[in-house]
C-alpha positions as CSV (number, residue, x, y, z in Angstrom):
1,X,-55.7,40.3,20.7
2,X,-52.9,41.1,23.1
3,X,-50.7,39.1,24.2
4,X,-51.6,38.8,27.1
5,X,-55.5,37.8,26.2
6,X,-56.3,34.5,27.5
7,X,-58.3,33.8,24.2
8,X,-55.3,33.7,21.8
9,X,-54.0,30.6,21.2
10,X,-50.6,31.4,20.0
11,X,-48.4,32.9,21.6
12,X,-45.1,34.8,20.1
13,X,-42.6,32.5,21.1
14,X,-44.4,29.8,19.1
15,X,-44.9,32.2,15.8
16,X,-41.8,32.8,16.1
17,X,-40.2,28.9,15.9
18,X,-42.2,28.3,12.8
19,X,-41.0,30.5,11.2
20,X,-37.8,29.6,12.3
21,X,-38.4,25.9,11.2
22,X,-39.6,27.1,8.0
23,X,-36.4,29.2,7.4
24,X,-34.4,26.4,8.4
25,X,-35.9,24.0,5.8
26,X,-35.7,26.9,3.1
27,X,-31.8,26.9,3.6
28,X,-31.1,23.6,3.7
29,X,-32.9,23.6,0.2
30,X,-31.0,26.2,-1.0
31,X,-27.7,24.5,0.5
32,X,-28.8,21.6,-1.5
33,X,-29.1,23.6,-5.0
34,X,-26.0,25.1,-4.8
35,X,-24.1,22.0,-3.6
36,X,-25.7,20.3,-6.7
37,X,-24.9,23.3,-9.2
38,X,-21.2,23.2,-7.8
39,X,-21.0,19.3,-8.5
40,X,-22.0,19.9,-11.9
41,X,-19.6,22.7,-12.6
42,X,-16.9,20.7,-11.4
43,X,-17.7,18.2,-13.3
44,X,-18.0,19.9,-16.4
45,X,-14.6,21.4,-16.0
46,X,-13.4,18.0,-15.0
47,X,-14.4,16.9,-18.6
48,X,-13.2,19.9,-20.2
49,X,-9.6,19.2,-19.1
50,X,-9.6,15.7,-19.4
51,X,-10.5,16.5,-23.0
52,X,-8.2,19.3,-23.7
53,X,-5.2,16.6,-21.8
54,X,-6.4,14.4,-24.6
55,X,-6.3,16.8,-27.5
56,X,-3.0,17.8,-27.1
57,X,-1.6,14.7,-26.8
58,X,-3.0,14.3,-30.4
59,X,-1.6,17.4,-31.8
60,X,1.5,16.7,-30.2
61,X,1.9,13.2,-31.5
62,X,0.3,14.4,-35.1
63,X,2.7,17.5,-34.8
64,X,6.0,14.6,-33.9
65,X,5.1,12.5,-37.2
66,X,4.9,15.3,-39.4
67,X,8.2,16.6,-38.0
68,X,9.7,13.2,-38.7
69,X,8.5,13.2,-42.0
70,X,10.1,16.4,-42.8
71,X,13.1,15.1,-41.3
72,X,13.0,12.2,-42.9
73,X,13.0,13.7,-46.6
74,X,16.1,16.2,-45.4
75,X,17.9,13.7,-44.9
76,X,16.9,11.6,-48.5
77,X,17.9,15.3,-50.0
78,X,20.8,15.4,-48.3
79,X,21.9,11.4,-49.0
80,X,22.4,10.6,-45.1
81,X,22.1,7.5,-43.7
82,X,18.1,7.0,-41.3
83,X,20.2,6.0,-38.5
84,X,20.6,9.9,-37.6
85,X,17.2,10.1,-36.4
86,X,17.0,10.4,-32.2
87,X,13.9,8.7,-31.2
88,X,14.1,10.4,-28.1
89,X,13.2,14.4,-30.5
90,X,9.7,12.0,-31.4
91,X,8.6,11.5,-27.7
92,X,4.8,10.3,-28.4
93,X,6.0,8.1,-31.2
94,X,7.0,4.5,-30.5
95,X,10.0,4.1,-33.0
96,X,11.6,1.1,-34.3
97,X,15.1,1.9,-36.3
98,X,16.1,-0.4,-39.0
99,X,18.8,0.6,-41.3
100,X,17.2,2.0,-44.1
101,X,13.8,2.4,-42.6
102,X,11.8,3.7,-39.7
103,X,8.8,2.1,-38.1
104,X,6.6,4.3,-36.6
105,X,3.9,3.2,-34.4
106,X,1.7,5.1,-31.9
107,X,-0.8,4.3,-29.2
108,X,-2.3,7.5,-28.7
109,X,-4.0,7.8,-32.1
110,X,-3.6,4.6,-33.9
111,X,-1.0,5.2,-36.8
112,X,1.5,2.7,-38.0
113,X,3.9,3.9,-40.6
114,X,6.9,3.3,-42.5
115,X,9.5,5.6,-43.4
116,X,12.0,4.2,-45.7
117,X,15.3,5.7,-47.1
């Protein structure tokens, strides 16, 4: 069959658009798996950092309260007076400053503690 035989049915140009169509659908599918692999990689890093942002804001707060414990017995070595203690060093911590004792409460990881001379 030539193309010009009056027999043939099909002629290039119309070989040529399906093939065309069929490429066309064969990207959009793999424009569609990729777009879904990127989502999920983005969300898994998205969960990844929101879990790292929340485990170091435990260490940090676990890493203030022993601090202030260690502070805390310096100073009962030393025979100073609680009210030395700069809530502001304990950033995480929620203190409350009493003379002769601290309260020591905490949001982030549910602690409540007192620290008394």
């Amino acid at each position: 069959m030539s193309r010009g035989d009056p027999d043939c049915k099909y002629t290039w140009g119309t070989e040529a658009r399906k093939i065309l169509r069929r490429r066309d659908g064969f990207i959009l599918v793999e424009l569609l798996v990729a777009l879904t692999i990127s989502a999920i990689a983005f969300s898994l890093f998205w969960q990844a950092s929101k879990n790292r942002m929340q485990m170091l804001t435990r260490l940090e707060g676990n890493y203030a309260l022993s601090r202030l414990t260690a502070d805390v017995a310096i100073l009962r070595a030393a025979n100073r007076s609680l009210d030395d203690v700069d809530p502001s060093h304990y950033t995480p911590l929620d203190l409350n400053i009493r003379p002769g004792q601290i309260k020591v409460t905490s949001k982030t990881f549910k602690t409540e503690k007192v620290l008394k001379k």
